[in-house]
C-alpha positions in Angstrom: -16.8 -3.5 0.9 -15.6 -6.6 -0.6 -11.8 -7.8 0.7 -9.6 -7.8 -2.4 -8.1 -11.6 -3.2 -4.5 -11.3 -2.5 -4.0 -15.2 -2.7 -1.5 -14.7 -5.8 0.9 -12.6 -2.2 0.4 -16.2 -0.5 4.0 -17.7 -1.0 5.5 -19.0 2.3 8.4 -16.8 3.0 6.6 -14.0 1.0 7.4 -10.0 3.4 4.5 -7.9 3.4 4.5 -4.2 3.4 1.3 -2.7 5.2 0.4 0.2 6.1 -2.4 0.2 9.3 -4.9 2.7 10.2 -6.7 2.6 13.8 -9.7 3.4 14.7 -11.3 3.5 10.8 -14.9 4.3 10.5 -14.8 0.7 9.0 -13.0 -2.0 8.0 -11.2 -2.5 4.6 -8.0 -3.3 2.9 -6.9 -1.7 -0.5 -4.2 -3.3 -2.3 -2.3 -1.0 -4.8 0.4 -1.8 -6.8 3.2 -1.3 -4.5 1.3 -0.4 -0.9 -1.2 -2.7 1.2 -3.7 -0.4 3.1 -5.5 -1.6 5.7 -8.3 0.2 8.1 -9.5 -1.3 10.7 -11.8 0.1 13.4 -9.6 -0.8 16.5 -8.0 1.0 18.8 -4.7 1.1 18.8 -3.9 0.1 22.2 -2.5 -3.0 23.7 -1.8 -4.7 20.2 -5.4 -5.0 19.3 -5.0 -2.6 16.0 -2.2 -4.8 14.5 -4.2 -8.4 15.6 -7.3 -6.7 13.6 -4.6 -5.8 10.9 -3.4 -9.3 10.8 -6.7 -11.1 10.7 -8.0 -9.0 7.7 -5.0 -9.5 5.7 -4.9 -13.3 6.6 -8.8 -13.3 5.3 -7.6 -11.1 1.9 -4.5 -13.5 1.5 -6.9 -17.0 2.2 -4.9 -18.0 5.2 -4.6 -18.7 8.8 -3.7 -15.4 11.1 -1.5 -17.6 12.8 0.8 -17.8 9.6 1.5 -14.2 9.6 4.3 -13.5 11.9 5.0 -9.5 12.6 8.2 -8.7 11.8 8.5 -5.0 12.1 6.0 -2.5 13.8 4.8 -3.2 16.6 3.7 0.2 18.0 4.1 2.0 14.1 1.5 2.2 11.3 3.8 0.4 9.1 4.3 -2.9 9.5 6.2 -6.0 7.8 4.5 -9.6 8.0 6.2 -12.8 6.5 4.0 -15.7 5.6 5.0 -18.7 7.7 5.3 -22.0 5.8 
């Protein structure tokens, strides 16, 4: 499944709203109007679920993983990312 292009969400500054499910039977992200879902097949141990989360949405929103900083939800299924400048 094609990632949806989310580069119009790619303002520095911009907060996004996700919400993460481990251990998916595959990987994809669905973009709604008001919710970002993301599935990734990861466990969700040690951090390695919202890394997976981070990289797919990086690739969805055309930037670096290293740009997304996790603000909130660390060890929840939803999460808040602000795009670093």
């Amino acid at each position: 499944m094609p990632l949806p292009d989310l580069a119009h969400l790619a303002r520095p500054g911009a907060t996004l709203a996700v919400r993460v499910t481990p251990r998916a039977g595959r990987e994809a992200l669905l973009a709604g109007e008001a919710t970002i879902r993301i599935y990734v097949t990861a466990p969700p141990e040690s951090g390695r679920a919202t890394e997976a989360a981070r990289a797919l949405l990086a690739r969805a929103l055309g930037v670096a993983p290293s740009r997304l900083e996790l603000l909130r939800g660390v060890a929840s299924r939803d999460k808040v990312f602000r795009l670093r400048e």
